[in-house]
C-alpha positions in Angstrom: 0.3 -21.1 19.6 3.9 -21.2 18.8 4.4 -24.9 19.0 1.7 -26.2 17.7 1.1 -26.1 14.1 -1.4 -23.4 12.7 -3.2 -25.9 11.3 -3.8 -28.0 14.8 -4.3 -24.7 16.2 -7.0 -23.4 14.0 -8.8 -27.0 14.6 -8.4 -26.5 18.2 -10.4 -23.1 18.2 -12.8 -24.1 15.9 -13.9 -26.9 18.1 -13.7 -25.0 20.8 -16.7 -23.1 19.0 -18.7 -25.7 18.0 -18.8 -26.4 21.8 -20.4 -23.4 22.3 -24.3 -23.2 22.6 -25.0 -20.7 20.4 -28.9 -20.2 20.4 -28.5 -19.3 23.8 -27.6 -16.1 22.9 -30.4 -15.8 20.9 -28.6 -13.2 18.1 -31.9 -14.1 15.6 -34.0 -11.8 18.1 -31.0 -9.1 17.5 -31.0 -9.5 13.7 -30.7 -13.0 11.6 -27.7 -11.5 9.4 -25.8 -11.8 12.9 -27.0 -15.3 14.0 -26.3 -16.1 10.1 -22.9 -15.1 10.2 -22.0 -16.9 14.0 -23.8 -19.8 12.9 -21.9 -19.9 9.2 -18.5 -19.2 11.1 -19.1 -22.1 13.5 -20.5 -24.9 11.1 -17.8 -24.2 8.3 -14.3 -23.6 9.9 -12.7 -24.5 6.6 -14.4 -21.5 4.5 -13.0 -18.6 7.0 -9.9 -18.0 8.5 -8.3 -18.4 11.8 -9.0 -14.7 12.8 -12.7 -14.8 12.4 -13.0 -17.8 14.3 -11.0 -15.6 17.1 -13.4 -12.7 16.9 -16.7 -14.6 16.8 -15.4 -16.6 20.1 -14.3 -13.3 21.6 -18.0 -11.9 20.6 -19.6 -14.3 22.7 -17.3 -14.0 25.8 -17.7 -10.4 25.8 -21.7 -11.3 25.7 -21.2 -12.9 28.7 -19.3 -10.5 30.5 -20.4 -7.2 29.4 -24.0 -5.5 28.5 -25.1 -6.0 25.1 -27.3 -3.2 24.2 -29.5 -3.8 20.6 -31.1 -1.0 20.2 -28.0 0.9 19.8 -26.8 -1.5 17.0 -30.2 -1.7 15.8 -30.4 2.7 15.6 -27.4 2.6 13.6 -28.6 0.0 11.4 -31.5 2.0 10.6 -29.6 5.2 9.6 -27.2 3.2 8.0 -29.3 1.6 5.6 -31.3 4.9 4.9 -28.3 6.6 3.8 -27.2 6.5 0.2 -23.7 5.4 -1.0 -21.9 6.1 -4.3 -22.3 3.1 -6.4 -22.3 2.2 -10.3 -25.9 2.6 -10.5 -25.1 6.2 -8.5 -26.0 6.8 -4.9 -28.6 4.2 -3.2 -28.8 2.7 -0.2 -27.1 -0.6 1.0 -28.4 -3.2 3.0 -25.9 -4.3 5.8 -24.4 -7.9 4.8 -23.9 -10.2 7.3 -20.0 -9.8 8.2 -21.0 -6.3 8.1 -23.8 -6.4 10.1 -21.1 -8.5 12.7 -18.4 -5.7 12.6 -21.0 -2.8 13.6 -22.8 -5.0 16.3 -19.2 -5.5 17.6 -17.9 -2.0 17.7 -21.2 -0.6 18.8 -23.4 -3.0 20.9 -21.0 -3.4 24.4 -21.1 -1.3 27.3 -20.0 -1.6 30.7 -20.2 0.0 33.8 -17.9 2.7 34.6 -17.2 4.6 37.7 -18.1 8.3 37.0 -17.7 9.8 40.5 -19.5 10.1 44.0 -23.1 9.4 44.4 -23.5 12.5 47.0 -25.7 14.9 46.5 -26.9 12.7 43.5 -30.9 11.9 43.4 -31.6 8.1 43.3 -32.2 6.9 39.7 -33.3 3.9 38.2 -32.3 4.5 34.3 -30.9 1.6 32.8 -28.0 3.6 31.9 -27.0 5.0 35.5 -26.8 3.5 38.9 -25.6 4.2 42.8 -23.8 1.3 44.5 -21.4 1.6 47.2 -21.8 5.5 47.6 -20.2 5.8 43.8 -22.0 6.7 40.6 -21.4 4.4 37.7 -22.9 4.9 33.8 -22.6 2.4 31.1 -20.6 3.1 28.5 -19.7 1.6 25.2 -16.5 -1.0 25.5 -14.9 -0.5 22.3 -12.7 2.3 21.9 -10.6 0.8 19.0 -11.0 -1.0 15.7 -8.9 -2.7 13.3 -10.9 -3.3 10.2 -7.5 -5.6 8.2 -9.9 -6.4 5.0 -8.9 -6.4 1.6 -9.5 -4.0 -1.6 -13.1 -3.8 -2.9 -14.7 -4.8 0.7 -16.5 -1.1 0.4 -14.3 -0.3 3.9 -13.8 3.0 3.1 -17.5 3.8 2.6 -19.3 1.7 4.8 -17.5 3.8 8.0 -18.4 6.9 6.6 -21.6 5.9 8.2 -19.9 6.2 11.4 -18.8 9.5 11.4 -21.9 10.3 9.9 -23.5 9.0 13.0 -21.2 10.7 15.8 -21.9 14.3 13.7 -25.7 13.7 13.7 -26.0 11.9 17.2 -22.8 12.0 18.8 -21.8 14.3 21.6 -23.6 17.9 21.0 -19.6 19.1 20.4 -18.5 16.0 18.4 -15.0 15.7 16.5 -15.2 13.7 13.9 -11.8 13.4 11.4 -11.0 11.4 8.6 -7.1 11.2 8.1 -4.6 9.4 6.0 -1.1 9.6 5.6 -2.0 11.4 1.9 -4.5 14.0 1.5 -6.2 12.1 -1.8 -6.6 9.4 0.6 -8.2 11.0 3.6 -10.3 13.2 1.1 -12.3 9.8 0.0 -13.9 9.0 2.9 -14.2 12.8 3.9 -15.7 13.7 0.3 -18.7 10.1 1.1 -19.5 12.0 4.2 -19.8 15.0 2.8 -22.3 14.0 0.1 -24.4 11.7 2.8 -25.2 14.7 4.7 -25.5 17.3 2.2 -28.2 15.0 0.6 -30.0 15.2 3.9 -29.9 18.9 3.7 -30.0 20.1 0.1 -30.9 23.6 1.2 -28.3 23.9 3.4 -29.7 24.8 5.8 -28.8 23.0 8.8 -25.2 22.4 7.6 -22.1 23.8 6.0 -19.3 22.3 4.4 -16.2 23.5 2.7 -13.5 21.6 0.9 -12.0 20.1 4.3 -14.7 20.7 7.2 -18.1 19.8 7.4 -20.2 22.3 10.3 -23.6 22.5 11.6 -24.6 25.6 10.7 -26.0 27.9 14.5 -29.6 25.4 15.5 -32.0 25.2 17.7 -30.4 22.2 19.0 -27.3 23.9 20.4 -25.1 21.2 18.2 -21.6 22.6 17.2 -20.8 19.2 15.7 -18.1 18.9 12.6 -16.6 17.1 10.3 -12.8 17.4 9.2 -10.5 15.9 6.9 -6.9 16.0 8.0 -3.2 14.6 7.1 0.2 15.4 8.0 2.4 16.1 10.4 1.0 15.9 14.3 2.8 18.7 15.3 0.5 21.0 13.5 -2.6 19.6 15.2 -2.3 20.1 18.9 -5.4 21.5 20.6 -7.8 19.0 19.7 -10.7 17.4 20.9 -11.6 14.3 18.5 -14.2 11.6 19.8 -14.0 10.0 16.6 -11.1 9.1 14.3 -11.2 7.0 11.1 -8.0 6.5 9.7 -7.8 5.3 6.1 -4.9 2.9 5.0 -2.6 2.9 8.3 -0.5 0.3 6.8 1.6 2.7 4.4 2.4 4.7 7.3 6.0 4.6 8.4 8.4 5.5 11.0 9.8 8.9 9.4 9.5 12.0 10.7 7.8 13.6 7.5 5.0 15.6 7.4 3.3 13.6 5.4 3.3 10.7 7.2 0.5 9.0 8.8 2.2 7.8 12.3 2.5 10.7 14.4 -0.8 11.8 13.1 -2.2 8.8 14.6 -0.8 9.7 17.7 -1.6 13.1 18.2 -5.3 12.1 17.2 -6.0 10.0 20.1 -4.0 11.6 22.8 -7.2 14.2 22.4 -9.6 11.6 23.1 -9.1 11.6 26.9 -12.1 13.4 27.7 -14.5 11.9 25.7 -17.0 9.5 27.2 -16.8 7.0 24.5 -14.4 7.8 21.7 -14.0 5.6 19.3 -10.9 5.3 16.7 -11.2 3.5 13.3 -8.3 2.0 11.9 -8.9 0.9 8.0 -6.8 -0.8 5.9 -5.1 -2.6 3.5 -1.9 -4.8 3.3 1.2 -2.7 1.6 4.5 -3.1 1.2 5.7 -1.3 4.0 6.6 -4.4 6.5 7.9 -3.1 8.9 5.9 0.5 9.9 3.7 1.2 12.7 0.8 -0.3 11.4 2.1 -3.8 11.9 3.0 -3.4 15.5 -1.0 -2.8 15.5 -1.5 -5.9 13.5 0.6 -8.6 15.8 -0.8 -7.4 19.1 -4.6 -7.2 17.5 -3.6 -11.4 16.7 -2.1 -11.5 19.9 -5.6 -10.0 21.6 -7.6 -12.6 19.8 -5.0 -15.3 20.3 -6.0 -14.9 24.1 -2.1 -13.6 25.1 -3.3 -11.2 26.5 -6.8 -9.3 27.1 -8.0 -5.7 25.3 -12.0 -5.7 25.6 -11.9 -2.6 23.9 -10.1 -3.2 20.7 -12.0 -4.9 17.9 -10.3 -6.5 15.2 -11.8 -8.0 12.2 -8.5 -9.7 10.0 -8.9 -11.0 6.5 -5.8 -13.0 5.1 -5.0 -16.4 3.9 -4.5 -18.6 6.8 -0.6 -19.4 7.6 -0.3 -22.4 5.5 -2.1 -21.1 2.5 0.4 -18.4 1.7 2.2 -19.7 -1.0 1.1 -18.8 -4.1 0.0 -22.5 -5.1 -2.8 -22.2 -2.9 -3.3 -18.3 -3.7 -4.8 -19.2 -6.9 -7.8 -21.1 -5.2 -11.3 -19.8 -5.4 -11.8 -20.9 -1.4 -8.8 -18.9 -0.3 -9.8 -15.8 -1.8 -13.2 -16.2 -0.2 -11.3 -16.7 3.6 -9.8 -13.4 2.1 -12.6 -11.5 1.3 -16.0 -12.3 2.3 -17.7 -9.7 0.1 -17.0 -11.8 -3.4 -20.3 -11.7 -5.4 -21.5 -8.6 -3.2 -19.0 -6.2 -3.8 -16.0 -7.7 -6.3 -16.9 -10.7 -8.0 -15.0 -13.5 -8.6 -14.3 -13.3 -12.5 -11.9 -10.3 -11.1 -9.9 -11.7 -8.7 -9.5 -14.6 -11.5 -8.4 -12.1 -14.2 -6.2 -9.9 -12.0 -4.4 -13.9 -10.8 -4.1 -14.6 -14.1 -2.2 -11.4 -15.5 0.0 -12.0 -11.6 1.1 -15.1 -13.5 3.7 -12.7 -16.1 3.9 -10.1 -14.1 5.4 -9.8 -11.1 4.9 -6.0 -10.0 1.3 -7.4 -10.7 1.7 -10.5 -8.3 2.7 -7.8 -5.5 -0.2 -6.2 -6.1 -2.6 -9.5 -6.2 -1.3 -10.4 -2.8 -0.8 -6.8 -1.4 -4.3 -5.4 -2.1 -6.8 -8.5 -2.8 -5.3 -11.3 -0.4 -4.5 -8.5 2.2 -0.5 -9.8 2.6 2.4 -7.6 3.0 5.2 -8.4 0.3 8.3 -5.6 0.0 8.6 -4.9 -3.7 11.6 -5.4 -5.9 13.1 -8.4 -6.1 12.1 -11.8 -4.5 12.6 -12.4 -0.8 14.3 -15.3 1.0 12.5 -15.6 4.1 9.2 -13.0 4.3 8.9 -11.2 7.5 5.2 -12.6 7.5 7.2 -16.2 7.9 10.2 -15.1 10.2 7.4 -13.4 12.7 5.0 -16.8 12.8 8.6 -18.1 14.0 8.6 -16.2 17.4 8.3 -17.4 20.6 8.1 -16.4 23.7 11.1 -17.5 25.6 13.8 -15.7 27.8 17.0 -16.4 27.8 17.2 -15.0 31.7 15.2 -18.7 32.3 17.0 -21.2 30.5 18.1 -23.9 33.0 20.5 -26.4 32.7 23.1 -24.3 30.4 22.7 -25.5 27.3 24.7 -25.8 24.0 24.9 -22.7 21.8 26.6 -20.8 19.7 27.2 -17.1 19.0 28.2 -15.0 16.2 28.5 -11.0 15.6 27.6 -9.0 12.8 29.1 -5.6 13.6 29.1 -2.1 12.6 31.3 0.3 14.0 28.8 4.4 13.8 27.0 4.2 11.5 24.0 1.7 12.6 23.0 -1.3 14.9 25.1 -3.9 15.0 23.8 -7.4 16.0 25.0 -10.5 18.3 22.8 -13.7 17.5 22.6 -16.6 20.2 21.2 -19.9 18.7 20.5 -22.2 21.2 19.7 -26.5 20.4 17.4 -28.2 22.2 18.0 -31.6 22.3 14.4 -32.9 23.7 12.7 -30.3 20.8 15.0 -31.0 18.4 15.2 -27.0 17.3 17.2 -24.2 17.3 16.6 -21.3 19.1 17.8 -17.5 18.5 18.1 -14.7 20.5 19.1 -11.6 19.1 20.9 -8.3 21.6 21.2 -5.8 19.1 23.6 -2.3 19.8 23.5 1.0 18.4 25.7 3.8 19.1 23.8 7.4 20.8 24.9 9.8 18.5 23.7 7.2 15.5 20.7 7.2 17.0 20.1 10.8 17.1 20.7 11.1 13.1 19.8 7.7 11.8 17.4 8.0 8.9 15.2 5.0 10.9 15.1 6.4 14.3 11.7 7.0 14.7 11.7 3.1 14.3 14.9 2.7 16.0 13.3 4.5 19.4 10.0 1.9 19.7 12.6 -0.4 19.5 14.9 1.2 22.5 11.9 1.8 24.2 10.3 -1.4 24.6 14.1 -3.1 25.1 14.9 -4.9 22.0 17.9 -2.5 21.1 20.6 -1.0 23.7 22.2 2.2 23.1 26.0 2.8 23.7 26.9 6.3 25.3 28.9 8.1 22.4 29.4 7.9 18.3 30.5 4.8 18.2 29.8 0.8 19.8 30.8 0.0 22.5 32.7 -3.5 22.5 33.1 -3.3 26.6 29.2 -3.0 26.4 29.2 -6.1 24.3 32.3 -8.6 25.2 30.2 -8.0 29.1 27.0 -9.1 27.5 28.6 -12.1 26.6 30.2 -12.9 29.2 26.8 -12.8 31.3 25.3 -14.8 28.7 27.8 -17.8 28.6 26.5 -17.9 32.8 23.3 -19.3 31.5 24.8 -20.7 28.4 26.9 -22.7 27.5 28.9 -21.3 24.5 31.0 -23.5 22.1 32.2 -20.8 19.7 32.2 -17.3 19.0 31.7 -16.3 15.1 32.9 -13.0 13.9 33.6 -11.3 10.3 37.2 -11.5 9.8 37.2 -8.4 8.0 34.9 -6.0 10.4 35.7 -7.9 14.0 40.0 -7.4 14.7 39.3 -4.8 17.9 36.3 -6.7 20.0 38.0 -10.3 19.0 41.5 -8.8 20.6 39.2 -8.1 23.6 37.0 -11.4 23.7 40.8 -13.0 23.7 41.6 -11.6 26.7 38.5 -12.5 28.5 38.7 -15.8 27.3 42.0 -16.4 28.3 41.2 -14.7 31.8 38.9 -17.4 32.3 41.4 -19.9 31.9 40.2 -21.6 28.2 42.4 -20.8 24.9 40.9 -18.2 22.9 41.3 -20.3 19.5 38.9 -23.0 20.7 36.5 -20.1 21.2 36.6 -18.0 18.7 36.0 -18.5 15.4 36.5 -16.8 11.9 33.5 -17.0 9.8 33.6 -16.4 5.6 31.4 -14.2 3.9 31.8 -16.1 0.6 29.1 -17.3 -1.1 30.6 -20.7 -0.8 30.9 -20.5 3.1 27.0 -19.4 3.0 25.4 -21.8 0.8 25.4 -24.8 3.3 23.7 -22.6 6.5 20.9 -20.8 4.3 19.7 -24.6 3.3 19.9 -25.4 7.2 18.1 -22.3 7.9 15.3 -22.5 5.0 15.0 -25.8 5.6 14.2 -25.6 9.9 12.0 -22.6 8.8 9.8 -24.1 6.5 9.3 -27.7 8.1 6.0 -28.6 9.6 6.2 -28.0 12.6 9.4 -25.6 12.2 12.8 -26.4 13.5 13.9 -22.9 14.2 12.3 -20.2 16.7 13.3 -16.8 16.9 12.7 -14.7 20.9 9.6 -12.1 20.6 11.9 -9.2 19.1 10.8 -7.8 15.9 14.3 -7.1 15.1 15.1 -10.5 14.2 12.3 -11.0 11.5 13.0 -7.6 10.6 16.4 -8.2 9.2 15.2 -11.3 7.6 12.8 -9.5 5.6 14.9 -6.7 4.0 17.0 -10.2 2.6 17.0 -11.6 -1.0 19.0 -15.0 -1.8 21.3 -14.4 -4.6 23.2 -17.0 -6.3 26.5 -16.9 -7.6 27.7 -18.9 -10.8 28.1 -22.0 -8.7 25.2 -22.1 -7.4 26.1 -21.0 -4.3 23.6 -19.0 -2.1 24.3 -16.0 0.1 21.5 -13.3 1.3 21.5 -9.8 0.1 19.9 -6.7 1.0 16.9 -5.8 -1.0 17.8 -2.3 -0.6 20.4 -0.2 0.2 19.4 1.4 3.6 17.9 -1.8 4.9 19.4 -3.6 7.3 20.0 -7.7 7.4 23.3 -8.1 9.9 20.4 -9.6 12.5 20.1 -12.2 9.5 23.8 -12.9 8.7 24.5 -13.1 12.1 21.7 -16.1 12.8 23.3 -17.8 9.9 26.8 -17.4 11.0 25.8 -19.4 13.9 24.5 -22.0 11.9 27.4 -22.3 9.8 29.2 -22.9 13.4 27.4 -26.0 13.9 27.6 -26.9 10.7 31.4 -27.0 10.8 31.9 -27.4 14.4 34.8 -29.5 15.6 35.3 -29.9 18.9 39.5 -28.1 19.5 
């Protein structure tokens, strides 16, 4: 998808469904609301964005592939839509719209065969559900184990999967764990306190169940069901020992990498880890955009795109993703009508659209209200305070996925170093032209002492990062410039590098030592190295390079699959001296951009680059 336009791309799946014989499938003898919705998806690309395009044509390969079972979808429907809800008019029933009625057949209606053990000294069956082949006993068993459920405020999310956990404490497993958790306990009480009411309106004599202010029990029965209910936040630590099949978890996206009791991640974790021996557990993931960019929740996000993008295959995660499409995230197209709709299918069901028009409207003079516009009711992530530069949204659609360790040919680049010394990561940006493209592209290796990453305030999300290989750590307190004049060295084998930037104030030590292994390679250090300003002035000219390869159609500038890089750009504003001359910031403080300066260091190299 990367070089293609997300326009051209969107176009290309979308006829790639309208290929698709869809009345083979015969969903109308399911329910209509489903065919309603496949159909509607298929014959108006333009009214829905390019993630429910994705899931519908994942839908229908995974009706191919696996068993589609209706009467479990159809069960659930049924107790669904005999439970009552809060509402304005106080608690009713609902009747399942059709992106609703889409989600649930999704999550619910798959199974496949699973191995289960030996068929010796098994009888012969012939259920539907069980069967012997090849001496081994196999059971169906429902596919999806996770959802992502990315829809915007006023969908009735919250709610609606109550009914879920309502079902696994009615029908589930006789000992069924069923827990509604947050990373606050007002948040996780919501959907815990909808439950609660649903079944204590089935019971008001109590007398099958009991509930208290954070469990909800069978009371002893007849049919030997020990079932419950449990509302929980906090740290995971606390929660070892259990057993869930069933998890909802309610606004993942303020979660964050911090190890605070309070937070939602390691909660998360701890939850499913207890699934493993569960038939079919199943963990709900609700949510909302925030303005936490950069937290666990959106490493959920960009591999639930990547799934439906076809990079790679999950038939056991469901995700259902409401957002603007790429090109309509600028706020001149987030005041239309059509775009809210791609946004939120449930306008004139469950908001209507004389809201979303006033809460625009008052976004226009306010903008802590124009965070919360696009936060909560177009379902993007924005950082708060003041303006960015370059959104992380933006910098990720700018990754690609290519390896330096398979570039041919040794190409032009050139490299520049943003460096701290203890007290975080310091970065080393390689931003390679191609001439047949016509683009720049940018690899980041990023460093970070041991002992910094022991105590840093981020290194919850400093160890994903180590982990999956987009950081290195350098033994001791400090970095390790032998660690990082090597690295370079390897990389100007596939590369051919035409200048090294560096901060003249921050670099003396590790461009003393790039010097000497310069010169030990026979070429003059001052063709090679580089001092590179910090001024405002010495700024100006790459951020317009930069901003302007970013935002062309198609872009100009690609950044290697490592979140770091988007990262940095994301914790940037632009400031502006009196001149007018432009030079990122950081937004806050503790955030980190050097992945950022570093990027445009390199293109201020080109920019002034004269051949010594």
């Amino acid at each position: 998808m990367q070089d293609v336009s997300a326009r051209e791309y969107k176009d290309t799946r979308a006829c790639e469904l309208v290929s698709v014989d869809i009345e083979r499938y015969q969903l109308d003898t399911i329910d209509p609301r489903l065919f309603s919705y496949v159909r509607e998806v298929r014959e108006k690309p333009d009214s829905h964005n390019l993630y429910e395009i994705l899931a519908v044509l994942k839908f229908l390969r995974l009706m191919d592939t696996y068993v589609f079972r209706p009467s479990k979808v159809k069960k659930f429907v049924k107790l669904y839509e005999s439970l009552k809800f809060s509402g304005m008019d106080g608690r009713r029933c609902y009747r399942l719209t059709n992106i609703q009625y889409f989600q649930f057949a999704s999550i619910l209606g798959f199974y496949r065969w699973e191995k289960v053990g030996d068929a010796e000294g098994m009888p012969d069956t012939e259920e539907l559900t069980k069967k012997i082949e090849d001496g081994k006993r196999y059971e169906l068993r429902r596919l999806v184990r996770e959802a992502i459920l990315f829809v915007p405020r006023k969908f009735s999310k919250t709610t609606s999967t109550a009914s879920l956990a309502v079902n696994e404490f009615l029908f589930g497993d006789a000992n069924a764990q069923a827990y509604t958790a947050a990373n606050s306990y007002k948040q996780a009480k919501i959907c815990f306190e909808e439950i609660k009411k649903i079944i204590m309106q089935l019971d008001p004599q109590k007398r099958y169940f009991k509930a208290t202010r954070e469990t909800l029990h069978w009371r002893p029965n007849k049919f030997e069901r020990e079932s419950f209910v449990e509302c929980l936040t906090g740290g995971g630590d606390t929660k070892d020992g259990l057993n869930a099949s069933l998890v909802i978890f309610d606004e993942y996206a303020q979660a964050k990498y911090v190890r605070d009791h309070s937070d939602g991640a390691e909660l998360l974790q701890v939850l499913t880890s207890s699934m493993g021996t569960r038939r079919e557990p199943l963990t709900i993931i609700i949510t909302t955009a925030s303005r936490v960019e950069d937290g666990p929740f959106s490493r959920e996000l960009e591999n639930a795109k990547r799934v439906l993008e076809g990079e790679y295959t999950d038939d056991s995660q469901f995700a259902s993703l409401f957002q603007p499409d790429a090109w309509e995230m600028n706020e001149e197209d987030m005041g239309k009508p059509e775009v809210w709709k791609k946004c939120n299918p449930h306008i004139g069901v469950t908001v209507q659209e004389g809201y979303y028009r006033q809460r625009w409207e008052k976004a226009q003079h306010d903008a802590e209200a124009m965070i919360e516009f696009k936060t909560k009711l177009l379902n993007i992530f924005v950082s708060g305070g003041v303006k960015d530069w370059i959104p992380g949204s933006l910098a990720r659609s700018l990754m690609t996925d290519f390896d330096i360790e398979n570039i041919q040919g040794r190409p032009a680049a050139m490299a520049a170093m943003d460096l701290s010394v203890s007290d975080d990561f310091s970065a080393v940006v390689y931003n390679i032209y191609s001439r047949a493209q016509r683009k720049f592209y940018l690899w980041l290796d990023c460093y970070i002492p041991e002992e910094t990453l022991k105590s840093h305030p981020n290194k919850e999300l400093y160890k994903v990062w180590v982990n999956a290989g987009f950081m290195k750590v350098c033994p001791g307190a400090v970095i390790s410039e032998s660690m990082i004049v090597e690295d370079i060295l390897m990389r100007n084998k596939k590369l051919r590098i035409l200048q090294i930037g560096y901060d003249p104030y921050k670099s003396q030590e590790i461009k003393n030592a790039l010097a000497a292994a310069i010169m030990a390679l026979g070429t003059k250090p001052e063709k090679i190295l580089r001092s590179v300003p910090q001024t405002y002035g010495a700024f100006t000219s790459p951020v317009e390079t930069f901003e302007m390869a970013a935002k062309s159609n198609p872009p100009k500038v690609a950044m290697s699959m490592n979140p770091i890089l988007p990262y940095c750009f994301g914790n940037c504003y632009l400031d502006e001296d009196k001149m007018c001359n432009k030079k990122p910031l950081k937004r806050k403080e503790n955030l980190k951009i050097d992945g950022a300066i570093a990027s445009l260091m390199t293109f201020w190299l080109y920019n002034n680059y004269e051949q010594r």
